[in-house]
N, C-alpha and C positions, 0 to 999 in steps of 0.2 A: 350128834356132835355139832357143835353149833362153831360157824366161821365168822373172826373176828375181820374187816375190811377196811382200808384206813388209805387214805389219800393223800400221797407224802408230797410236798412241794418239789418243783423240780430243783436239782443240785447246782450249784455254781459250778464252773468248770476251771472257775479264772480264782478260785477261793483256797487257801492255805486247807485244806483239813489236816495236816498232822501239828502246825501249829495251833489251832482250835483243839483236837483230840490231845494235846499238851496243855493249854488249860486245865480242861475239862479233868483231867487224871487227877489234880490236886486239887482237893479243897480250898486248902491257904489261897492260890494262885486264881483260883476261878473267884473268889468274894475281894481279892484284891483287886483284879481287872473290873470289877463289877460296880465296885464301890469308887476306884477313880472316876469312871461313867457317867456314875450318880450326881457323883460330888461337883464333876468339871463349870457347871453356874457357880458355887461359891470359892471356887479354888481358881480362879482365870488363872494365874502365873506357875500353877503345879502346886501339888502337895509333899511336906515331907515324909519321912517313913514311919515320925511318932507322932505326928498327925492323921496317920492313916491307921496306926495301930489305934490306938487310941479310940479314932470313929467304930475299927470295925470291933474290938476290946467288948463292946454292949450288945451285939449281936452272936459272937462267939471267941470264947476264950483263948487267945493268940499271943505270944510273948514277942520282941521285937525282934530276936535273931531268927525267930520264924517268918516274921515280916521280910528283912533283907535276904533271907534266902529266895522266899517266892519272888521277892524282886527280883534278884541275880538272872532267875530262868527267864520271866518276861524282859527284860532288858536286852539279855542275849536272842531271844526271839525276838528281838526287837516290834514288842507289843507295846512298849512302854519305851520312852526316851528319857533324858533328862533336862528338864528345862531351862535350869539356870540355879540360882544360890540363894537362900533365904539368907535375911540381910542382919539376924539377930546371931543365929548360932552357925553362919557358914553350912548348912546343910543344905541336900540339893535337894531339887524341885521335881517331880514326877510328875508326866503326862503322858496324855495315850497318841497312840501314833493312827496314822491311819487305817494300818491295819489292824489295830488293837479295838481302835473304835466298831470294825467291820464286823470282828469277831463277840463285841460285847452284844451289838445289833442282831447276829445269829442266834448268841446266846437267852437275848429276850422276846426271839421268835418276832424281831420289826423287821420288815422287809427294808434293806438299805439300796434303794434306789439314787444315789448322789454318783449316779458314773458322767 
C-alpha cells in the first residue's frame, strides 16, 4: 500500500474560511469573484453585471439573473462592494473589496503578503 504525503502551507488564523468555503460552494459565485480579479486593469471604476455576464457568457453558459443572484451572496459577504453608477444606463459598478481580493489570492494559490 503505497502512502500519498503532501506539504500543506500553513493556515491563516486571521482569514474568513466560511466566507472562502461560501465562494467555493458555487460555481456562478467563484468564476464571478474570479473574473472581477482578472478584469480589475481594464475596469478601474467597477464593472456592471451585463458586462460581466457577458465576459464570463464565452467561458461558461450563465444567464443574468444568475449573474445578480451570485452577486446578492458576494455583496452581503461583502467580497464585493459597489462602486458607484455607470453614467449611460444608471447601473452600478462592482468591485472587489479587500477581503474579496484575499480570497481571490487563496483562490489562485498567490501568497497575499500586503499586511
Amino acid at each position: 500500500m503505497a502512502c500519498v504525503c503532501f506539504e500543506s502551507p500553513p493556515l491563516d488564523k486571521e482569514f474568513n474560511w466560511n466566507k472562502y468555503a461560501l465562494v467555493i460552494a458555487g460555481k456562478t459565485r467563484k468564476l464571478i469573484l474570479k473574473e472581477i480579479f482578472f478584469l480589475k486593469a481594464y475596469y478601474e471604476n467597477g464593472i456592471t453585471l451585463a458586462a460581466l455576464r457577458k465576459k464570463l457568457s464565452r467561458i461558461y453558459p450563465i444567464t443574468l439573473s444568475q449573474t445578480y443572484s451570485a452577486m446578492g451572496y458576494l455583496l452581503k459577504a461583502r467580497l464585493v462592494r459597489v462602486a458607484g453608477y455607470a453614467k449611460l444606463r444608471n447601473s452600478k459598478l462592482y468591485k472587489l473589496t479587500s477581503e474579496g481580493k484575499r480570497i481571490c489570492e487563496q483562490l489562485l494559490g498567490q501568497s497575499s503578503n500586503s499586511k
